[in-house]
C-alpha positions in Angstrom: 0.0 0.0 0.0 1.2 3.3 -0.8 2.4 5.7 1.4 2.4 9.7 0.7 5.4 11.5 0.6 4.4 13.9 2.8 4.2 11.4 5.7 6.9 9.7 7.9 6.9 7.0 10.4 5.6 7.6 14.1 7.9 6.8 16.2 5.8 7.8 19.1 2.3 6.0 19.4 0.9 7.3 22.0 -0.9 10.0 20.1 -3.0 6.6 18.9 -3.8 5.9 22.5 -5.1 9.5 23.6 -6.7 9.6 19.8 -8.6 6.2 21.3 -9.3 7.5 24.7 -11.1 11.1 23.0 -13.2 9.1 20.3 -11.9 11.5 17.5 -13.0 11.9 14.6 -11.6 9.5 11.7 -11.6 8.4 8.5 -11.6 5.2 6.3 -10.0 5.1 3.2 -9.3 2.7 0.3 -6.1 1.7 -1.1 -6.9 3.7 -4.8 -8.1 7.0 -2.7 -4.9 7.4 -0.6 -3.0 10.1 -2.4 -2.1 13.1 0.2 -3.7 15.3 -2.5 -6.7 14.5 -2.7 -10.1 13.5 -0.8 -10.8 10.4 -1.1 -14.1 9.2 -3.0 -14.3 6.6 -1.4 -13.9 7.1 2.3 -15.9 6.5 5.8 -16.1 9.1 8.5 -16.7 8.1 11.4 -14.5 8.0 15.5 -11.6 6.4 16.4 -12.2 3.8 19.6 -10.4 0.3 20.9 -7.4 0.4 23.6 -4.6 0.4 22.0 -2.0 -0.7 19.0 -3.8 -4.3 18.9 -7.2 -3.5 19.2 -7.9 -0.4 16.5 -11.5 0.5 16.0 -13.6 2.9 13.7 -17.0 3.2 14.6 -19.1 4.3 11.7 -22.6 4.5 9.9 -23.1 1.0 8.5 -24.7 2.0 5.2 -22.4 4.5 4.7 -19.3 1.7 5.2 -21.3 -0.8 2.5 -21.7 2.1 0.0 -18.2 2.5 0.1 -17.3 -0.9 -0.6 -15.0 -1.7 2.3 -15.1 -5.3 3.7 -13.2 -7.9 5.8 -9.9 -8.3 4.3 -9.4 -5.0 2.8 -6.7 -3.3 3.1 -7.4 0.7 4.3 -6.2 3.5 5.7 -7.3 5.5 8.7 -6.8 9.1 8.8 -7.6 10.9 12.2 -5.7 14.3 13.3 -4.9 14.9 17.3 -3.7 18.5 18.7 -3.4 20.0 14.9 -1.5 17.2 13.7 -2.2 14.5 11.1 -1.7 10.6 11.9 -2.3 8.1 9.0 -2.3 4.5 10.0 -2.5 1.5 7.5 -4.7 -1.5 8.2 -6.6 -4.6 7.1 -10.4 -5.0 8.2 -10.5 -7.9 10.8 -14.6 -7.9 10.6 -17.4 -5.4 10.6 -20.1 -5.8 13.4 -22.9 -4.8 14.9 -22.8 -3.9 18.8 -26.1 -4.2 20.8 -24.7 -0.7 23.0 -24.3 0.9 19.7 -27.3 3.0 17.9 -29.0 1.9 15.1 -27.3 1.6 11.9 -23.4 2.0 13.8 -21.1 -0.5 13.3 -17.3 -1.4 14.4 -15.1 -2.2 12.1 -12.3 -3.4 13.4 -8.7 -3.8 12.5 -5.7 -6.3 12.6 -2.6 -5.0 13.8 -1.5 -1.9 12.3 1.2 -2.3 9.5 2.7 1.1 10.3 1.6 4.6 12.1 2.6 7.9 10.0 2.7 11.5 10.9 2.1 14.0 8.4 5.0 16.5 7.9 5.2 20.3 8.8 6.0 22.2 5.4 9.7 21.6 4.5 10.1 24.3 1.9 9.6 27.8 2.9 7.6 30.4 0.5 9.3 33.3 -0.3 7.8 36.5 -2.0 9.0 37.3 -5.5 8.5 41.4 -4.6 8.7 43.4 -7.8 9.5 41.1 -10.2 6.9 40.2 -12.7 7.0 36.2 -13.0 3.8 35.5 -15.6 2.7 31.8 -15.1 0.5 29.6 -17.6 -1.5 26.7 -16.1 -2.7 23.9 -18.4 -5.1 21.5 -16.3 -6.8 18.6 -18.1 -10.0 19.1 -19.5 -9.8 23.1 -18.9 -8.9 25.9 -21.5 -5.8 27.3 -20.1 -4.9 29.9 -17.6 -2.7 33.0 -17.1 -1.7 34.8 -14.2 1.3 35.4 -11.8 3.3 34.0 -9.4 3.5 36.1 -6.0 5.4 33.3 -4.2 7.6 30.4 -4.9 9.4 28.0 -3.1 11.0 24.1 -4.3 7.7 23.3 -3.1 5.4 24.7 -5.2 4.0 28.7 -6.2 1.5 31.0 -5.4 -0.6 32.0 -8.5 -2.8 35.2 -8.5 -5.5 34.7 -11.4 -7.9 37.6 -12.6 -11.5 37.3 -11.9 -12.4 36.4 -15.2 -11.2 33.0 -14.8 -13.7 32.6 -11.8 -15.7 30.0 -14.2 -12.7 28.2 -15.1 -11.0 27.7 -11.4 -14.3 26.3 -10.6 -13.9 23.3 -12.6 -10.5 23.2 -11.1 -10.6 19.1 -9.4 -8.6 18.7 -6.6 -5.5 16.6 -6.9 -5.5 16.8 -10.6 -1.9 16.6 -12.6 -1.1 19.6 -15.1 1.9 21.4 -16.0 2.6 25.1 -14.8 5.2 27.2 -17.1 6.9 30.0 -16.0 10.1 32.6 -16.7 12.4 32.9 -13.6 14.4 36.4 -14.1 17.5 36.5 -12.1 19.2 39.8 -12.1 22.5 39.0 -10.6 25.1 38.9 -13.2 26.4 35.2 -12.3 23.0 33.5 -12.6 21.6 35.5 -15.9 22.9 32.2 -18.0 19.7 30.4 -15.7 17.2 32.8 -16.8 15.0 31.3 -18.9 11.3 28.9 -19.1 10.6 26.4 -16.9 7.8 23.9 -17.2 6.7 21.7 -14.7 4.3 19.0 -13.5 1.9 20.3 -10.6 -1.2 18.9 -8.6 -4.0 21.4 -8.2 -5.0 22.2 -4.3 -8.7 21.7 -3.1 -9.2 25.5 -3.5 -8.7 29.0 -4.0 -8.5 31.9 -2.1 -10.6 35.0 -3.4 -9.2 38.3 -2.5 -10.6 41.5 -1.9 -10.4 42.4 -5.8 -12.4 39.4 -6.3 -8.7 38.0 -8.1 -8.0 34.3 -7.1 -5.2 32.7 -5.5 -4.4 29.2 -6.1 -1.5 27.4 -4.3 -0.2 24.9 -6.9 2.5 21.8 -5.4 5.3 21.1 -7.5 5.8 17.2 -8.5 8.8 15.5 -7.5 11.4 18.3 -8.8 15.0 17.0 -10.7 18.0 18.5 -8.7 19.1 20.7 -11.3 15.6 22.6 -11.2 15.3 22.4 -7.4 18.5 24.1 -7.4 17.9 26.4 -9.9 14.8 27.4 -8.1 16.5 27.7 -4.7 19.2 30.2 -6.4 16.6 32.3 -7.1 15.0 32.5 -4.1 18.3 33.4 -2.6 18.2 36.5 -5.0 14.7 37.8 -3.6 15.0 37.3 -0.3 18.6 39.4 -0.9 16.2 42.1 -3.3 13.8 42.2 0.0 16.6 42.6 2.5 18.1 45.4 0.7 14.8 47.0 0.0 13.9 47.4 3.9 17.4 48.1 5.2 17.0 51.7 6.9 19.3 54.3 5.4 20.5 57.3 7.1 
């Protein structure tokens, strides 16, 4: 079963045990819905119970659990945050059942041992504003005409996109966790790194929304897929120029 990238092993599991003990909110998910882009189709909601690493439990609506699909012997993943952080935990469905305490219609579904417990990471990659420089960007998203607006900040991560209102219609058909490309010009200034000026076009995933500011413009965080070295450093060269540019712009002078 796949793991996202954005996750690493828990090497602490007593988050799980509190998680247990506060009946918080979780959620079921199947093997094909577990990419850390999107939301899942195919998923349960429902609250984390049982004791501990050995005895997981997800009590949920039972028509909701066979609409989705999942049965004994499936293998899912249970997503459940604790204290602003995200835990994913990856499991196979020891049996479904009906408990006479329960209300009508909830059911347990229990697990078998937990393969592995992930945490979600913080953001590795900090944003940095691109200040005066005008960095045009050019979205092409499946099944959408495409799109053209400006980058107001970038990291190895991913970029920032502002997008004129009258691509409101457009953005709205924007799916969540879809794979496009993103072109865009980076304009270093410093003598040494004019050679790296130049396009760049890249594979992104689309977020799960936009932002509308006050202008009624749209902002649209767009993640960067898995960069080559040589553009990741590129990238991080510039980024060292405008964060220079932004220093020297608020240093006070006599």
């Amino acid at each position: 079963m796949r793991v996202p990238s954005a996750y690493r092993e828990a090497e602490d599991l007593r988050p799980l045990l509190r998680a247990q003990r506060r009946r918080v909110s979780a959620a079921l998910s199947l093997p094909d819905s577990l990419d850390d882009d999107t939301v899942p189709d195919r998923r349960v909601v429902g609250r984390l119970a049982g004791s501990g690493i050995d005895d997981v439990t997800v009590i949920a609506d039972g028509e909701a659990l066979r609409e989705s699909g999942v049965e004994p012997g499936e293998d899912v993943a249970v997503d459940f945050s604790l204290d602003g952080v995200d835990y994913r935990l990856l499991a196979r469905i020891a049996e479904i059942a009906q408990e006479s305490h329960l209300r009508r219609h909830w059911v347990k579904a229990r697990m078998s041992r937990p393969e592995a417990v992930f945490v979600k990471q913080r953001r590795h990659t900090h944003r940095v504003g691109v200040g005066t420089r005008e960095i045009a960007v050019t979205v092409q998203m499946p099944s959408m005409p495409e799109l053209t607006g400006r980058a107001l900040d970038l990291s190895t991560g991913g970029v920032l996109a502002q997008f004129d209102r009258q691509y409101a219609s457009r953005l709205s058909r924007l799916e969540p966790g879809s794979v496009g490309d993103i072109a865009f010009w980076l304009p270093f200034s410093e003598p040494a790194n004019r050679a790296d000026s130049g396009p760049i076009t890249l594979p992104v995933t689309a977020p799960r929304r936009s932002v509308v500011d006050l202008s009624g413009n749209h902002r649209v965080g767009f993640r960067f897929r898995p960069l080559p070295l040589a553009i990741e450093d590129r990238i991080a060269r510039f980024l060292t120029e405008c964060q220079r540019d932004s220093l020297q712009a608020t240093r006070w002078r006599p």
